[in-house]
GUMAR-416388 format. One record per residue (C-alpha): residue number from 1; residue in one letter; chain; x, y, z. Coordinates in nm, 2 decimals. Example, Ala and Ser with C-alpha at 12.3 -4.5 7.8 and 13.67 -1.06 7.14 Angstrom:
! residues 2
  resi  resn  chain      xx      yy      zz
     1     a      A    1.23   -0.45    0.78
     2     s      A    1.37   -0.11    0.71
***
This chain:
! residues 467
  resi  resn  chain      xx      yy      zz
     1     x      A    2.53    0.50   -2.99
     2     x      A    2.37    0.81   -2.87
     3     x      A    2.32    0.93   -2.54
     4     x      A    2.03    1.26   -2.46
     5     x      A    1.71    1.35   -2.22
     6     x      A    1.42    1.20   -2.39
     7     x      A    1.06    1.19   -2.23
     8     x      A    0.94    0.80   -2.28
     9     x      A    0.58    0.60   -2.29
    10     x      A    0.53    0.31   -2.24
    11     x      A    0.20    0.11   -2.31
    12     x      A    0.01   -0.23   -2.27
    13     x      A   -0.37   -0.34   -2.29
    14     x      A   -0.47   -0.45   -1.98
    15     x      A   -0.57   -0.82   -1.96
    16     x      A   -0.41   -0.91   -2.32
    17     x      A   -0.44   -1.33   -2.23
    18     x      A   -0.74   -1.32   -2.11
    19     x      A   -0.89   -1.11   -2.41
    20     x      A   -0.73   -1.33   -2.69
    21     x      A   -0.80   -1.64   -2.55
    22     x      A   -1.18   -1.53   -2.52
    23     x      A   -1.18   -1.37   -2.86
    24     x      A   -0.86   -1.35   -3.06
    25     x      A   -1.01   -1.24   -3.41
    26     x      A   -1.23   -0.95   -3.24
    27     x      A   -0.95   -0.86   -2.99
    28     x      A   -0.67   -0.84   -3.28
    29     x      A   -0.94   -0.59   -3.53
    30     x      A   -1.01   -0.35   -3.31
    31     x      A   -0.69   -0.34   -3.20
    32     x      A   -0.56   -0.24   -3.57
    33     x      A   -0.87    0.02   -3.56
    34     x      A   -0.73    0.17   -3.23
    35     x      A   -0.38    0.20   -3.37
    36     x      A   -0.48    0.33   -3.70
    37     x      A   -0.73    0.55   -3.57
    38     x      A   -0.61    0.70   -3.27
    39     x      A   -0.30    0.55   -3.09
    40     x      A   -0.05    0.63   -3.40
    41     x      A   -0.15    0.92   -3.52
    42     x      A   -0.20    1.09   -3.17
    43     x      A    0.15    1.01   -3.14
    44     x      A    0.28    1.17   -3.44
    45     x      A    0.09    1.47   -3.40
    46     x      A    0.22    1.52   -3.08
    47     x      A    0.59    1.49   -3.26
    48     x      A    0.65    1.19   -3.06
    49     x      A    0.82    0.85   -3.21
    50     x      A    0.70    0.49   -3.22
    51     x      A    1.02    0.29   -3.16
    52     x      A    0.88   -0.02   -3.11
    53     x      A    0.60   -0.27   -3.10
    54     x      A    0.49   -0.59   -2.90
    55     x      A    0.17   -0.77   -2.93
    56     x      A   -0.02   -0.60   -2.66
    57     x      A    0.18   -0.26   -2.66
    58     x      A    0.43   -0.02   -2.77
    59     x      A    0.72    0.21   -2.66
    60     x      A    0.75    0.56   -2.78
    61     x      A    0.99    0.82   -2.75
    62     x      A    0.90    1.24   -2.74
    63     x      A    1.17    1.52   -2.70
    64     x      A    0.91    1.73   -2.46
    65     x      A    0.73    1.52   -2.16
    66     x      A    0.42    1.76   -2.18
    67     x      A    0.37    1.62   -2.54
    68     x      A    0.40    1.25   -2.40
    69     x      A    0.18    1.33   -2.13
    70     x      A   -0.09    1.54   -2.33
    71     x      A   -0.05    1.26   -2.61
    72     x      A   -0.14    0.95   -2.32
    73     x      A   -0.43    1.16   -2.20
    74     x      A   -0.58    1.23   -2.54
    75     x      A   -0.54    0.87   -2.59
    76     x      A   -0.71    0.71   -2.29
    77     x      A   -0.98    0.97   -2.34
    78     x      A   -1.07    0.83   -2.73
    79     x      A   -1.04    0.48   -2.60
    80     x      A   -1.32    0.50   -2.35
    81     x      A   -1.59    0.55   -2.58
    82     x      A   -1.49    0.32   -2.87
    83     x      A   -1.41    0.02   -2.63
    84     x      A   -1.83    0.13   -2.43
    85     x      A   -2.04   -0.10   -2.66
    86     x      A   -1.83   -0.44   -2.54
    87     x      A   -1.93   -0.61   -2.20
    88     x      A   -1.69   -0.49   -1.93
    89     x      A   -1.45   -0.76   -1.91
    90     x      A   -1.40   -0.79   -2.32
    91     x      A   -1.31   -0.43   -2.34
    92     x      A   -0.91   -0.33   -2.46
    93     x      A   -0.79   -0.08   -2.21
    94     x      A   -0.42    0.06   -2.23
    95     x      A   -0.21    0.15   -1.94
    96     x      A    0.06    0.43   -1.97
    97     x      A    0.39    0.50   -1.78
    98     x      A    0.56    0.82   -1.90
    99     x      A    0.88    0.86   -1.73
   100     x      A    1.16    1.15   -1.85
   101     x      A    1.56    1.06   -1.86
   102     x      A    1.92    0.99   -2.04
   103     x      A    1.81    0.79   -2.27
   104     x      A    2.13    0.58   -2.48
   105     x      A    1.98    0.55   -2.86
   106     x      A    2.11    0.29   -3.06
   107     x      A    1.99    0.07   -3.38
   108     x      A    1.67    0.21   -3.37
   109     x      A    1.58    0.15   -3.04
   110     x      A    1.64    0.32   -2.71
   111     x      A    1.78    0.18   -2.35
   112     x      A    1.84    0.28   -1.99
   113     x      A    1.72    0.34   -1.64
   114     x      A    1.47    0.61   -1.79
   115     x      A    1.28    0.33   -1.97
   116     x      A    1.28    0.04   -1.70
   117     x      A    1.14    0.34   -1.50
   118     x      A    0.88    0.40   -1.75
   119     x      A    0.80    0.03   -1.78
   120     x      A    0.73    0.02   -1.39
   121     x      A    0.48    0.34   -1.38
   122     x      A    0.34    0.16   -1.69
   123     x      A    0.27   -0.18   -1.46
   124     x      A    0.12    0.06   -1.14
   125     x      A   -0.13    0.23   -1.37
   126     x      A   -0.50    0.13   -1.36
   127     x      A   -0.63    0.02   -1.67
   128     x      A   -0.75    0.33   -1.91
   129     x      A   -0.48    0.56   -1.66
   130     x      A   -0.15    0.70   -1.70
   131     x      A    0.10    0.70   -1.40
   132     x      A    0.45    0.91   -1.42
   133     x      A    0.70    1.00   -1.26
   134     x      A    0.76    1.28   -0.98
   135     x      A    0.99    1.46   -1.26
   136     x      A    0.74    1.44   -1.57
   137     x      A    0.48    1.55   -1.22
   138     x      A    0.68    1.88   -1.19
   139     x      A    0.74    1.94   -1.54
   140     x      A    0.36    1.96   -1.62
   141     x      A    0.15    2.02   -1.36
   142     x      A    0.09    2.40   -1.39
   143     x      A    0.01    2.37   -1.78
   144     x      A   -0.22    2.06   -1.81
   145     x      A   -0.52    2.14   -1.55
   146     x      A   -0.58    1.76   -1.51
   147     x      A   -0.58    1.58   -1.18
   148     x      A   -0.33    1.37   -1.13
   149     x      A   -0.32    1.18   -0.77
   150     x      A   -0.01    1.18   -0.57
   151     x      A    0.05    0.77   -0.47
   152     x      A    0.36    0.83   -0.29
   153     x      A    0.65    0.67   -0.33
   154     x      A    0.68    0.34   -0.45
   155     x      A    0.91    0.04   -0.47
   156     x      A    0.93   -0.13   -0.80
   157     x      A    1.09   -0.44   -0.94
   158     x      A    1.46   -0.36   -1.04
   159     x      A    1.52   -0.04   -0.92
   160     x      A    1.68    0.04   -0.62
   161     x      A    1.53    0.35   -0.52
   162     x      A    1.20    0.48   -0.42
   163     x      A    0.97    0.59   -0.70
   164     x      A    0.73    0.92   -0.65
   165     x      A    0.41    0.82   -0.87
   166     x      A    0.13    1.04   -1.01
   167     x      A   -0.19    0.89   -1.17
   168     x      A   -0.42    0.98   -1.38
   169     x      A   -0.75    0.81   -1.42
   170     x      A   -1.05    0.94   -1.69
   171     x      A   -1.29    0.90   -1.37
   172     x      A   -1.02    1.02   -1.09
   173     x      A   -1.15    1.08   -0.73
   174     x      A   -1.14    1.39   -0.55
   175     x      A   -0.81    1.46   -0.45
   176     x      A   -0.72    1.40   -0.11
   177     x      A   -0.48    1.60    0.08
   178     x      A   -0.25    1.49    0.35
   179     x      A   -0.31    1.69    0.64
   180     x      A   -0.05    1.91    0.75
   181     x      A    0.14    1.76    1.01
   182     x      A    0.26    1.46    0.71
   183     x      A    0.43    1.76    0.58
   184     x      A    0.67    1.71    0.84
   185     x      A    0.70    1.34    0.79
   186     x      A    1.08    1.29    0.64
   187     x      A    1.14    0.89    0.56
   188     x      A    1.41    0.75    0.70
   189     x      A    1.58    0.42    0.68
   190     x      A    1.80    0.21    0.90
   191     x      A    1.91   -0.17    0.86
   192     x      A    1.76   -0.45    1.03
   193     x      A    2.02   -0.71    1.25
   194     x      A    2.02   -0.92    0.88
   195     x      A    2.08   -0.60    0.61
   196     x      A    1.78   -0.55    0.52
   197     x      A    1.66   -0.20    0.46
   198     x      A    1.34   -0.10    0.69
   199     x      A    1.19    0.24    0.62
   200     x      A    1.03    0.44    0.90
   201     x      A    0.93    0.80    0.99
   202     x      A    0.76    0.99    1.30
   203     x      A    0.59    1.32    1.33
   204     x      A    0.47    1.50    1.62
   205     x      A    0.62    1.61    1.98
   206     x      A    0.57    1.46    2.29
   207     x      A    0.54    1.14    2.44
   208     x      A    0.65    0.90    2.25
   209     x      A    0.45    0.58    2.03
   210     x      A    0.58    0.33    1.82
   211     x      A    0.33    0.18    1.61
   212     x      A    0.40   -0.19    1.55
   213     x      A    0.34   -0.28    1.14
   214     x      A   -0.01   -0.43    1.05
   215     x      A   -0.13   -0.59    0.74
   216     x      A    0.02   -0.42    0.45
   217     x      A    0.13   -0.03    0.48
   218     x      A    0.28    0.27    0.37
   219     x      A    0.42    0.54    0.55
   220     x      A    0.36    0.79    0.29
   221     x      A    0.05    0.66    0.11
   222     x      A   -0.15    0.62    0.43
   223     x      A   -0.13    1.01    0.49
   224     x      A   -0.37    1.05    0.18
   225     x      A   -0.55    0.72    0.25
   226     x      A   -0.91    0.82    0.43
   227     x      A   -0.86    0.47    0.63
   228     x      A   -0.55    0.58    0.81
   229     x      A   -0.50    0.96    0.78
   230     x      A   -0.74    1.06    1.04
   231     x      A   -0.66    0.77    1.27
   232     x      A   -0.28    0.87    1.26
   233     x      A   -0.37    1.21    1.29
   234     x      A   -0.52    1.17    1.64
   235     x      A   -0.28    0.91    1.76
   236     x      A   -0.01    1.17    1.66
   237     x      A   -0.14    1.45    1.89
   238     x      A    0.05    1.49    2.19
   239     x      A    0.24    1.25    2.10
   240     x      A    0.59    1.16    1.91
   241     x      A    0.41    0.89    1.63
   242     x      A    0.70    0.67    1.48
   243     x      A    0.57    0.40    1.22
   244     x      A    0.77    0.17    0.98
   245     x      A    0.65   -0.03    0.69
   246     x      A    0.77   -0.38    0.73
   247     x      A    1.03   -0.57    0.53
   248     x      A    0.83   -0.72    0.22
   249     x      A    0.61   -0.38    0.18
   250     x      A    0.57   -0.04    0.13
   251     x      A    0.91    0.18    0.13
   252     x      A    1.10   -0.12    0.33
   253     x      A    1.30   -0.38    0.16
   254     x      A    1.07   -0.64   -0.06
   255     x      A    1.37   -0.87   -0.12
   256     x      A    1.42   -0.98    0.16
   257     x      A    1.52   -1.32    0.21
   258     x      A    1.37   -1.36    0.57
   259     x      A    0.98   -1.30    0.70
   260     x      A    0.95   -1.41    1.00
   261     x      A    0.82   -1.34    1.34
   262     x      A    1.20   -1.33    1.48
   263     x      A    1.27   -1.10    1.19
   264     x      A    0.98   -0.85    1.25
   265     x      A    1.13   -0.80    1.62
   266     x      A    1.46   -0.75    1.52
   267     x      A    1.32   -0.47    1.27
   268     x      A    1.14   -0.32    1.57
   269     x      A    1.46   -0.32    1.76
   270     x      A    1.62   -0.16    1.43
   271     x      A    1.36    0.13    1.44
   272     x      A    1.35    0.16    1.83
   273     x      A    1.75    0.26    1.78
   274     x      A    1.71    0.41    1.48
   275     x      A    1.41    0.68    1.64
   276     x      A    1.60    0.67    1.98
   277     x      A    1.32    0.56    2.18
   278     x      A    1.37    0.52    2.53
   279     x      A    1.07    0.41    2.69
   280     x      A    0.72    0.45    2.45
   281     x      A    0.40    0.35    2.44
   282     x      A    0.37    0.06    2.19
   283     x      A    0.07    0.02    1.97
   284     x      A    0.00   -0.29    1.75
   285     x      A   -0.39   -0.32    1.55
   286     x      A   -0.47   -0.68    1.35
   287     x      A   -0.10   -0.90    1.29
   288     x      A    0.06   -0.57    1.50
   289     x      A   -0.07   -0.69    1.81
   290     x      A    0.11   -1.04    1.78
   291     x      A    0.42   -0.86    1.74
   292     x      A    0.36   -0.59    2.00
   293     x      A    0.33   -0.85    2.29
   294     x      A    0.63   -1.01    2.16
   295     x      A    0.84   -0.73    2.17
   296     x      A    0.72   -0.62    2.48
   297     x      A    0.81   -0.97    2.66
   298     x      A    1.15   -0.95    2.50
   299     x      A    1.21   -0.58    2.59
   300     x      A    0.94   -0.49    2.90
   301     x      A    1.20   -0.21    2.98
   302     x      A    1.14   -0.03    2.67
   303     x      A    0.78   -0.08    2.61
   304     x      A    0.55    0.17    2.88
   305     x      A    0.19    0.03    2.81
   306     x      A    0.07   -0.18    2.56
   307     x      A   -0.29   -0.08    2.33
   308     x      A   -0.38   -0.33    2.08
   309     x      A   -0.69   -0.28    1.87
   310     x      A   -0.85   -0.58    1.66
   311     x      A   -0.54   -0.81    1.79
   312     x      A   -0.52   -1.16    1.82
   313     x      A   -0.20   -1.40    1.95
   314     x      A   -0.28   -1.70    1.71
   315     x      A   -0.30   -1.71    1.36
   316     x      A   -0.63   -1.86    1.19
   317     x      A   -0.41   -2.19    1.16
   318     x      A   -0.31   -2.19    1.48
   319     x      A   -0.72   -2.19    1.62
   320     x      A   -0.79   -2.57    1.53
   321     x      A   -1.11   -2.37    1.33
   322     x      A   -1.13   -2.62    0.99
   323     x      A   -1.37   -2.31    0.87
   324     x      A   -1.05   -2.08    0.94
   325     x      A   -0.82   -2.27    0.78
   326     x      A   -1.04   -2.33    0.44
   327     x      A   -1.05   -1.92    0.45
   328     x      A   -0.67   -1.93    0.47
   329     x      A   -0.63   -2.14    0.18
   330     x      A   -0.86   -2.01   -0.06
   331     x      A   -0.73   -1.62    0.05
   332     x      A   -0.38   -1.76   -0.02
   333     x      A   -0.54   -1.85   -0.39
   334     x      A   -0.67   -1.52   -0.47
   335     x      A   -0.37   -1.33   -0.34
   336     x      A   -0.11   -1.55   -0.63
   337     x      A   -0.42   -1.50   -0.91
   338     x      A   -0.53   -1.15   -0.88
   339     x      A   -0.35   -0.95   -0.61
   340     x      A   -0.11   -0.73   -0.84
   341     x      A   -0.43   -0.69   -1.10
   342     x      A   -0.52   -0.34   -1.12
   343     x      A   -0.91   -0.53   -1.16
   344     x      A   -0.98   -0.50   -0.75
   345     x      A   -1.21   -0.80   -0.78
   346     x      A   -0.99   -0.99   -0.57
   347     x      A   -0.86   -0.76   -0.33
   348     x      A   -1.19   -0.63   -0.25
   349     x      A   -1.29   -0.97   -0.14
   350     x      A   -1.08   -0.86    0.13
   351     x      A   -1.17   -0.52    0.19
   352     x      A   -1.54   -0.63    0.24
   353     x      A   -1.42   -0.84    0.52
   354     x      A   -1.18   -0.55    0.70
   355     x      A   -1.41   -0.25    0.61
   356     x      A   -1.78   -0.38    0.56
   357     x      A   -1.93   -0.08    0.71
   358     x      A   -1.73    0.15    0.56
   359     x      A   -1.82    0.42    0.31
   360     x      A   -1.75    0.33   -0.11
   361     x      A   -1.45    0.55   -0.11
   362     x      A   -1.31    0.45    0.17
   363     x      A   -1.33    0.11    0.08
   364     x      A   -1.22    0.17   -0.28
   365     x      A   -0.93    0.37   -0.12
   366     x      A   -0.82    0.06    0.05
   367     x      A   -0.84   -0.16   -0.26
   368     x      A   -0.57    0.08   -0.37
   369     x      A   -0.30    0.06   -0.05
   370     x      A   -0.34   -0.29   -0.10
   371     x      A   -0.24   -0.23   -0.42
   372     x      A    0.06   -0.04   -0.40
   373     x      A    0.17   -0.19   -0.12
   374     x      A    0.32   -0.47   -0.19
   375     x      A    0.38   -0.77   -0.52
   376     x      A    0.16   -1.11   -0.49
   377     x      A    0.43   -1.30   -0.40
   378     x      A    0.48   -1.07   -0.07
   379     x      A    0.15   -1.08    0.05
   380     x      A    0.17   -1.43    0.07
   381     x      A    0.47   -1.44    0.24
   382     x      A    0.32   -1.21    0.51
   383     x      A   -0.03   -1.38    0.50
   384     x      A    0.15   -1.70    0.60
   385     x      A    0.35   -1.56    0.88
   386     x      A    0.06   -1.39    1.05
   387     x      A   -0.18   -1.69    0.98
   388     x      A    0.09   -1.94    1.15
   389     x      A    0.17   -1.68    1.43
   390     x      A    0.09   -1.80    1.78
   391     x      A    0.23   -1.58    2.07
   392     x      A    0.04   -1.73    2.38
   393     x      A    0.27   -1.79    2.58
   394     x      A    0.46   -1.46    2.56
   395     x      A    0.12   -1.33    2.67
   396     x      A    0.13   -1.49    2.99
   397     x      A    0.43   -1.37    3.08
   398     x      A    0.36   -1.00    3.03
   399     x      A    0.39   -0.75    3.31
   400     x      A    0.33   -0.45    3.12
   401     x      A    0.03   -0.26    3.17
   402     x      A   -0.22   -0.35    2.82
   403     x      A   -0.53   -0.21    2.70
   404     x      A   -0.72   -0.48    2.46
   405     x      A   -0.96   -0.28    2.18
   406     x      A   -1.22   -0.51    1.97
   407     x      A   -1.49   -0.42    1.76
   408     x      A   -1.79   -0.63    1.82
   409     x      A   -1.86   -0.71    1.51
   410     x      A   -1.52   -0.76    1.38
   411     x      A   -1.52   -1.03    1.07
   412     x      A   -1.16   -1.01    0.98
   413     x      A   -1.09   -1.14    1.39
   414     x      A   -1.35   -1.26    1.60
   415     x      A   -1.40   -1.05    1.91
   416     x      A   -1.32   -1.36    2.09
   417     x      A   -0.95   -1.33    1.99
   418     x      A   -0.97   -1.01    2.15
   419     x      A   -1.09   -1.18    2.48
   420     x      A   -0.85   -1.41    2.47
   421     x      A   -0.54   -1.16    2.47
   422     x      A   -0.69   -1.00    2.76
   423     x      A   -0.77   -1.32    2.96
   424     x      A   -0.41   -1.41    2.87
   425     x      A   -0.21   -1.13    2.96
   426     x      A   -0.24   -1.04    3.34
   427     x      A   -0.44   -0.72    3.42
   428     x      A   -0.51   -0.62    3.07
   429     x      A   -0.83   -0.41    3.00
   430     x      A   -1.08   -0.53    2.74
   431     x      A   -1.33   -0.26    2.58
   432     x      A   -1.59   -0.37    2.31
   433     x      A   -1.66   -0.15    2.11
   434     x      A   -1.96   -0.14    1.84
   435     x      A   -1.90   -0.21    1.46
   436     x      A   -1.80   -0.51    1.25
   437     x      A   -1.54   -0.30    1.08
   438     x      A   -1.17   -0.45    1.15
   439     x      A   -1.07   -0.08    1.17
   440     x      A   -1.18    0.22    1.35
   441     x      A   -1.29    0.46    1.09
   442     x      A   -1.36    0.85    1.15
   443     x      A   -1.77    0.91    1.13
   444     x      A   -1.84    0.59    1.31
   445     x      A   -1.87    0.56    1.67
   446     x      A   -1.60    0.32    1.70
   447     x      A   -1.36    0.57    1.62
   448     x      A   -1.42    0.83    1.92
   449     x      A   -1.50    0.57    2.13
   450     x      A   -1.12    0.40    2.08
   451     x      A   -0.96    0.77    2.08
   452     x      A   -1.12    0.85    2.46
   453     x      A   -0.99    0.51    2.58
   454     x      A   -0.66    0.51    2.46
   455     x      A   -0.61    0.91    2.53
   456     x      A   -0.70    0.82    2.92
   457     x      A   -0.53    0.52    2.92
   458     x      A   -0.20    0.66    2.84
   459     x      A   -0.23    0.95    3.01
   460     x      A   -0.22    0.72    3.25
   461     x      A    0.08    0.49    3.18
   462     x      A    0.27    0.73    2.92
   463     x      A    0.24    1.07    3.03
   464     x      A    0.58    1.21    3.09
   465     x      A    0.77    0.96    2.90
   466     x      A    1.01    1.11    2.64
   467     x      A    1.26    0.97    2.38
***
C-alpha cells in the first residue's frame, strides 16, 4: 500500500439508462470511438493514468492537477462536435469531477477521501462540464484563462464538510460577481434544540432582520444568484441581515431526521441565539411567511414588525382546491424523477411558475439554486411540509405590527392567500403590487415598489432596534 498527493478525475456519460435502453448498439460504438479517439489518448498525453473502467465511465489518476484539468477541458471540447449530428436527447455527454488529495494506492487501484470527493464534483457537474474542487480552483486559475463559476459551497452525500465547487461549462455564462458587502459574509453554524446542524450568516450594521428560510436556499450561492443578490443587497442596507438555510438544504444539515414546522421554529430560535438578536424585524417571502407568523405568536417579544412578501398560512392541501391538490401531486412526481438531473426540464417547470416574467438568465440562474440546493429526496420532504402547513389560527392571535406584500399576478400563490393573511392577522397592511412573478426581481416595478414600502414601514416599527 502506497500513500501520496495525486490529482483525480472522475467521469460518467450523462443519462447512460436512458441512452442504452433507446439505442444500445449505437450508444456502445460511439462510445468505443470516443475512447479510442479522444478520451484515452487525451489522457495519456497529458501523462495522466486510467485506473479503472465502468460501463458509463472511468477513474483516472495524474501527478499535476493542471494536467487533469487541461486534459477534462480538452476532452469535453472534442466531444461537443462529434456527439452535434444526434438529436439532443440521444447525444453521450460526460461529466467530470477533478478533485486533488492523499490518495492510498493499492492493487492497481486507488482509495480515499480525495476520490469520494472527486466522485461528488463528478455528480454536481452539468453534462459536457467539469466541476472541481476549491484546491484544484487555486491551483489553476492564473494559468488556464478559462472561466470557471464559483457555486459556493456545497453539501454532498458522505462527506461531512462543506465542499467549495467551481464549474466549467463549454457555453458558461458571464460571470457573476457577488457584490461587495457578501465579502463580509462569514458562515456560521449553531445546533438546533434536536442536534442538527443549521448554517447561518449576517452582514450589514444596523437594525437588525432575520430573514425566515423560503423554498430552497443558500447563503452563499444566492450572493451570485441574479434572483436574490440584489434583493438582499437592499434589504441589507441599514440594516443587520441574518439568514440561515434550513435543515434539509443548502449549508445546513440534509440528514436530518425531523422536517417539520415545530422543527423549523426551534431552528429560528437556534439562530435568534446564535446571532444574539434581541428584538428584530422578522421577514418571511413564500413557505417563510408561515413560519414567520408562527414564530412571532410564539416569541411576540422578540419579533418588532412582521413583512411577508408572496406568503400564505395554508398549504395548497390545506385550501380544500382539488385543482391545488392535483398540482401537489404531480409536482411531488417530478421532484423524485428529475429534480437532482442536471437536464432542468423538470425544475424549470417550476421556475416558469415562480419567475414567469423574468428574464432567460435569471430564470436559468434559478434552475441552478434549485439545483444545488438540495437532493430529490429533500425537496420532497420540504414540499410536503409547506403544502400541509396551516398556520391560521396563530394569525389571529397576532399582536405584532405586519405588513402583507403580494404580487398581483402571483401563479406560485394566489394573491388571495395574501388577502387572507392580512384579513387574518389584526391591523396588518396589504399592498398589491403589479407582476405575476412569485418574487420581486430588480428591473421590474415590483421590486422598487416592495423596497419603498418595507423601508417606510420599518422605519417605522424597527428604527432604533439593535441586537
Amino acid at each position: 500500500m502506497e500513500r501520496r498527493l495525486a490529482a483525480v478525475l472522475l467521469a460518467d456519460m450523462a443519462g447512460y439508462s436512458r441512452l442504452m435502453a433507446a439505442d444500445e448498439d449505437g450508444v456502445l460504438t460511439r462510445q468505443k470511438s470516443h475512447r479510442r479517439e479522444v478520451i484515452d489518448p487525451g489522457i495519456a498525453g497529458y501523462r495522466g493514468r486510467i485506473v479503472k473502467t465502468t460501463g458509463d465511465g472511468m477513474l483516472a489518476e495524474f501527478a499535476s492537477a493542471q494536467d487533469a484539468v487541461r486534459c477534462a477541458l480538452d476532452i469535453q471540447t472534442k466531444m461537443a462536435p462529434r456527439e452535434s449530428g444526434e438529436d439532443e436527447d440521444r447525444r453521450i455527454r460526460y461529466r467530470i469531477g477533478i478533485n486533488i488529495g492523499d490518495i492510498v494506492f493499492e492493487d492497481g487501484d486507488i482509495f480515499g477521501d480525495g476520490v469520494n470527493v472527486a466522485a461528488r464534483l463528478e455528480g454536481l457537474a452539468e453534462p459536457g462540464g467539469v466541476c472541481i474542487s476549491d484546491i484544484v480552483y487555486q491551483t489553476v486559475a492564473d494559468r488556464l484563462g478559462e472561466p470557471f463559476r464559483d457555486m459556493g459551497s456545497q453539501r454532498v452525500k458522505n462527506i461531512s464538510r462543506p465542499i467549495r465547487v467551481w464549474q466549467w461549462t463549454p457555453d458558461a455564462p458571464v460571470k457573476r460577481e457577488a457584490p461587495e458587502i457578501a465579502l463580509n459574509q462569514r458562515v456560521r453554524f449553531c445546533d438546533s434544540a434536536d442536534g442538527t446542524r443549521i448554517a447561518w450568516a449576517s452582514v450589514g450594521a444596523g437594525s437588525p432582520v432575520l430573514k425566515a428560510p423560503n423554498y430552497l436556499n443558500h447563503i452563499e450561492y444566492e450572493w451570485t444568484s441574479p434572483v436574490w443578490s440584489p434583493f438582499l443587497f437592499e434589504l441589507a442596507k441599514g440594516n443587520r441581515l441574518v439568514r440561515f438555510d434550513q435543515r434539509g438544504n443548502g449549508l445546513s444539515d440534509w440528514h436530518a431526521e425531523h422536517i417539520s414546522s415545530d422543527a423549523m421554529i426551534e431552528d429560528m430560535e437556534a439562530v435568534v441565539d446564535a446571532a444574539g438578536l434581541d428584538r428584530f424585524a422578522l421577514f418571511g417571502v413564500s413557505q417563510g411567511a408561515a413560519f414567520s407568523i408562527l414564530y412571532a405568536a410564539r416569541h411576540p417579544e422578540k419579533v418588532s414588525c412582521l413583512v411577508l412578501l408572496g406568503g400564505y398560512v395554508r398549504g395548497r392541501l390545506m385550501r380544500g382546491d382539488k385543482e391545488a391538490e392535483a398540482l401537489y401531486n404531480s409536482s411531488k412526481t417530478m421532484m423524485l424523477e428529475g429534480w437532482g438531473a442536471a437536464n432542468p426540464v423538470y425544475r424549470h417547470f417550476f421556475t416558469s411558475s415562480f419567475l414567469p416574467d423574468a428574464p432567460y438568465d435569471v430564470q436559468e440562474s434559478f434552475d441552478e439554486l434549485q439545483r444545488v440546493s438540495a437532493n430529490p429526496e429533500n425537496v420532497v420532504r420540504i414540499w410536503e411540509l409547506n403544502n400541509r402547513v396551516d398556520v391560521s389560527e396563530a394569525a389571529r392571535k397576532l399582536t405584532v405590527p405586519t405588513l402583507v406584500l403580494h404580487m398581483h399576478g402571483d401563479r406560485m400563490v394566489p394573491v388571495s392567500e395574501g388577502r387572507l393573511i392580512a384579513r387574518l392577522i389584526p391591523g396588518a397592511q396589504f399592498v398589491e403590487l403589479p407582476g405575476n412573478n412569485h418574487l420581486a426581481i430588480r428591473g421590474q416595478p415590483c421590486f422598487d415598489m416592495f423596497f419603498d414600502e418595507v423601508r417606510a414601514f420599518m422605519a417605522e416599527h424597527n428604527a432604533g432596534q439593535r441586537d
